[in-house]
C-alpha positions as a printed Julia matrix, in Angstrom:
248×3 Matrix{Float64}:
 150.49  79.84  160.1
 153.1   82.49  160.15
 150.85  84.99  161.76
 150.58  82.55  165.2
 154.44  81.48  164.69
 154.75  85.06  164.97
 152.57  85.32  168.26
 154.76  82.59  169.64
 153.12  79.42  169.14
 155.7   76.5   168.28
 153.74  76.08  165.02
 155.66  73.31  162.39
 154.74  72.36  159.16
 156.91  69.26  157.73
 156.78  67.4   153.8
 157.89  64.27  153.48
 160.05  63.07  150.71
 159.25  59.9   150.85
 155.78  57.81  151.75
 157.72  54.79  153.62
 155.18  53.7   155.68
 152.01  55.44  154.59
 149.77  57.79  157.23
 151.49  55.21  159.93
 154.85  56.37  158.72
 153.82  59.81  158.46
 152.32  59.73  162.35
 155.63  57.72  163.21
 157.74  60.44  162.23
 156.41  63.75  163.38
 156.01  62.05  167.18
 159.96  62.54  166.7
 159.93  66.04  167.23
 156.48  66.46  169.3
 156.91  67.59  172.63
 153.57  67.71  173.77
 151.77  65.21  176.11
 148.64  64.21  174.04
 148.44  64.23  170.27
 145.54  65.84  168.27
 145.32  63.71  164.91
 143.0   64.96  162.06
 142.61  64.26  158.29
 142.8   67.05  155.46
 139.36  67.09  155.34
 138.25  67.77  158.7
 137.7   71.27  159.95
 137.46  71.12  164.02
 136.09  74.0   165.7
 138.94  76.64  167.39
 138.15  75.4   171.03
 137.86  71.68  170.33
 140.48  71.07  173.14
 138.86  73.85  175.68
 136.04  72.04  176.74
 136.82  68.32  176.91
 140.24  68.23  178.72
 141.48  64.85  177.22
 142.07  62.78  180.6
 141.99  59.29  178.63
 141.83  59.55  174.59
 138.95  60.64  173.63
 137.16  60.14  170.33
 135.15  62.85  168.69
 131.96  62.32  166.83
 132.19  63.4   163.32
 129.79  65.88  161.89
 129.15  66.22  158.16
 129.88  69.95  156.29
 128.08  68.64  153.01
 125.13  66.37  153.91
 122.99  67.26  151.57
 125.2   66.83  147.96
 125.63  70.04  145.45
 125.22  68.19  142.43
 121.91  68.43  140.46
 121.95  63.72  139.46
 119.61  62.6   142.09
 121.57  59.26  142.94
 124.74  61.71  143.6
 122.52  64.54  145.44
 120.98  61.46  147.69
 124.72  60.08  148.67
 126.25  62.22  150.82
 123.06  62.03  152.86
 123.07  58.01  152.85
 126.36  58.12  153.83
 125.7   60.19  156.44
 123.18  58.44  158.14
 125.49  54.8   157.68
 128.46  56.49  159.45
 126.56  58.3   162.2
 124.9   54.76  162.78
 128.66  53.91  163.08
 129.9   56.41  165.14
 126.82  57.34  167.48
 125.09  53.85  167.92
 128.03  51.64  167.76
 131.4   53.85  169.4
 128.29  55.39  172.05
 127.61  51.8   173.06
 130.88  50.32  173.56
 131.96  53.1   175.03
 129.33  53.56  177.64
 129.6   49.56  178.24
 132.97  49.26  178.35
 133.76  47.34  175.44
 136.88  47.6   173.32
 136.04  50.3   170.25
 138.79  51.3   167.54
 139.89  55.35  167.68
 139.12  56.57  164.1
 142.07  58.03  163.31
 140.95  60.84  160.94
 139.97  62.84  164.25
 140.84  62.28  167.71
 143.23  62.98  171.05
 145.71  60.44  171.73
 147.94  60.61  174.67
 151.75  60.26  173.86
 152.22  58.14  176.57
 149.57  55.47  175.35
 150.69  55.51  172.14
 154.1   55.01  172.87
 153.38  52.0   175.62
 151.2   50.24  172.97
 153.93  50.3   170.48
 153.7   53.12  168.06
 152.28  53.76  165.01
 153.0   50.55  162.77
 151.93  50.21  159.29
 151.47  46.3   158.78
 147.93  46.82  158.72
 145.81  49.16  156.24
 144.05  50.49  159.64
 146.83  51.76  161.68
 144.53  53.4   163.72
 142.18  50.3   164.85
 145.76  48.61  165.31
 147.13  51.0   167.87
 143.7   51.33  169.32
 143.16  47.83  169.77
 146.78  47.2   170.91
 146.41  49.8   173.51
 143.45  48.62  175.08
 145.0   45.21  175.5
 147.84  47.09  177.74
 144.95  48.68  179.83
 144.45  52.02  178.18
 140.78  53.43  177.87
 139.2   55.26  174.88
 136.34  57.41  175.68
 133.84  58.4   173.03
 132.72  62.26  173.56
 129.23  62.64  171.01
 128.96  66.34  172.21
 132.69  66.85  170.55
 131.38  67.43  167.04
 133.73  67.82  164.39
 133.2   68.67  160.96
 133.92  66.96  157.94
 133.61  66.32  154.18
 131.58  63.62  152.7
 132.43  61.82  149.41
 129.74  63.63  146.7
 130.25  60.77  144.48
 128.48  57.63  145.6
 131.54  55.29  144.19
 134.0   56.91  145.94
 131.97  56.02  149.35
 132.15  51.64  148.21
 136.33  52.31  147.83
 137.14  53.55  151.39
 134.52  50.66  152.48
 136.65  47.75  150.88
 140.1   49.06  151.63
 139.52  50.1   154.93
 136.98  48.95  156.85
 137.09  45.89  155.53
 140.58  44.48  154.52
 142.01  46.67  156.93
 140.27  45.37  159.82
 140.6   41.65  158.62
 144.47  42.35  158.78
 144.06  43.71  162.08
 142.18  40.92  163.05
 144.73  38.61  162.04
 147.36  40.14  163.68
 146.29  40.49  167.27
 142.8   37.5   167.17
 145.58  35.59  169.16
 147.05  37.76  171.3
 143.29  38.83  172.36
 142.22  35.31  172.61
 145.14  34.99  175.42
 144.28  38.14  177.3
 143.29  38.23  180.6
 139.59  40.43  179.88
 136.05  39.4   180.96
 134.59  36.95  179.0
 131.62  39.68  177.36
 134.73  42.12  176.75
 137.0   39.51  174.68
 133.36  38.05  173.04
 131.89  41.56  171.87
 136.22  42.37  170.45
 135.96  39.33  168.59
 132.89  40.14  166.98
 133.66  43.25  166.24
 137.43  42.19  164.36
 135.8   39.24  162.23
 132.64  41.06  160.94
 133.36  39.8   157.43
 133.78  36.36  157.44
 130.21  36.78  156.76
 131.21  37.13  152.98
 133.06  34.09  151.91
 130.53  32.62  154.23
 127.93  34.12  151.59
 129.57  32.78  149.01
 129.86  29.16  150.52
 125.59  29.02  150.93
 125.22  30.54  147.61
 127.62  27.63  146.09
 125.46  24.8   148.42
 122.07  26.01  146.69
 122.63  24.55  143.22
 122.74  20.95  144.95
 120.51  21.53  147.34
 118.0   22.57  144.38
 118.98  19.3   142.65
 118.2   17.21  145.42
 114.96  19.08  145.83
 113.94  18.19  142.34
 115.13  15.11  142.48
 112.84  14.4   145.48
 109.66  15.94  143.95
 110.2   14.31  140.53
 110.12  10.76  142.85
 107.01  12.12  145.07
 105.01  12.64  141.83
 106.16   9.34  140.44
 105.1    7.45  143.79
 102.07   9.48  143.48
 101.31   8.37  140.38
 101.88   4.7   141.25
  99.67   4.45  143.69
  96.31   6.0   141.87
């Protein structure tokens, strides 16, 4: 870092005291002393390549596609060797089926804020960085594209990351993020999409995509209806056999 500070380049490295806030808080407060007009955000364990702003100019805010440094596990237990390859193939299901459809279709798609381009301007019209919500970044995304901004997902942008090699560690991102994180998101702007003024397979396809696990205490609801509905079957055959028997 001191070596391109040297060269010139208005490098900056800042440690916060304090964790007010969380990554939302941390994002927050270095757009205090940014100056630049769009906003490169990547996690610790991401290693994009030298030129990743060369050849995709960011006109809108695009997303990158991640790419995996450790896909096939370094540890010699076969259920930890397998994971980082089953992980793998879940989040590039993710990431090139799901964010390469609804971007190509036009649909609403959260920025995965572990790697992408952000325009200061967007984020700054959509509200900022808030941390009221576990996903900050599906928040601002989704907040965003309710004020008319556009996220464009770029598959040829591959950028390079780590992959849990521990299978349990892939379950805890899972629960906090994906899925508590987007049910708080979901709760926080359901009405505000419900009210906005978007074609009807646009609002349908954002809806489905916030409320994806209702499924689960939905789960738990037909599980809890099978014990009775078991009874009554019993009950109903015991009768048939007893009619049955009647009648010969």
């Amino acid at each position: 870092m001191e070596r391109y500070r040297a060269l010139g380049y208005p490098i900056e490295y800042h440690h916060r005291t304090n964790r007010h806030g969380f990554k939302a808080g941390a994002l927050s407060g270095r757009l205090e002393t940014a100056t630049g007009e769009f906003v490169a955000v990547f996690d610790a364990d991401f290693c994009p390549p030298a030129d990743f702003l060369m050849p995709h100019h960011p006109s809108l805010s695009p997303t990158p596609r991640w790419a995996w440094c450790r896909r096939a596990g370094a540890t010699s237990t076969a259920i930890i060797t397998s994971s980082p390859k089953l992980e793998a193939m879940l989040l590039d299901g993710h990431f090139i089926l799901e964010h390469g459809a609804r971007s190509r279709a036009g649909y609403f798609f959260n920025f995965n804020g572990t790697a992408g381009i952000l325009r200061r301007a967007m984020i700054d019209d959509a509200g900022g960085w808030q941390h009221d919500t576990l996903t900050e970044d599906s928040d601002l995304s989704y907040r965003a594209q309710l004020k008319g901004w556009r996220f464009v997902y770029l598959p040829g942008l591959d950028c390079p990351s780590e992959l849990p090699v521990d299978i349990h560690g892939f379950p805890g991102a899972s629960n906090r993020g994906w899925a508590k994180g987007l049910t708080q998101v979901c709760k926080k702007l359901l009405p505000r999409l419900l009210r906005a003024d978007l074609p009807k397979r646009v609002k349908a396809e954002a809806i489905l995509h916030l409320t994806p696990n209702i499924t689960y205490p939905l789960m738990i609801v037909v599980s809890a209806l099978m014990l009775p509905v078991m009874i009554v079957r019993f009950y109903m055959g015991v009768v048939a056999d007893g009619v049955h028997s009647t009648c010969r």
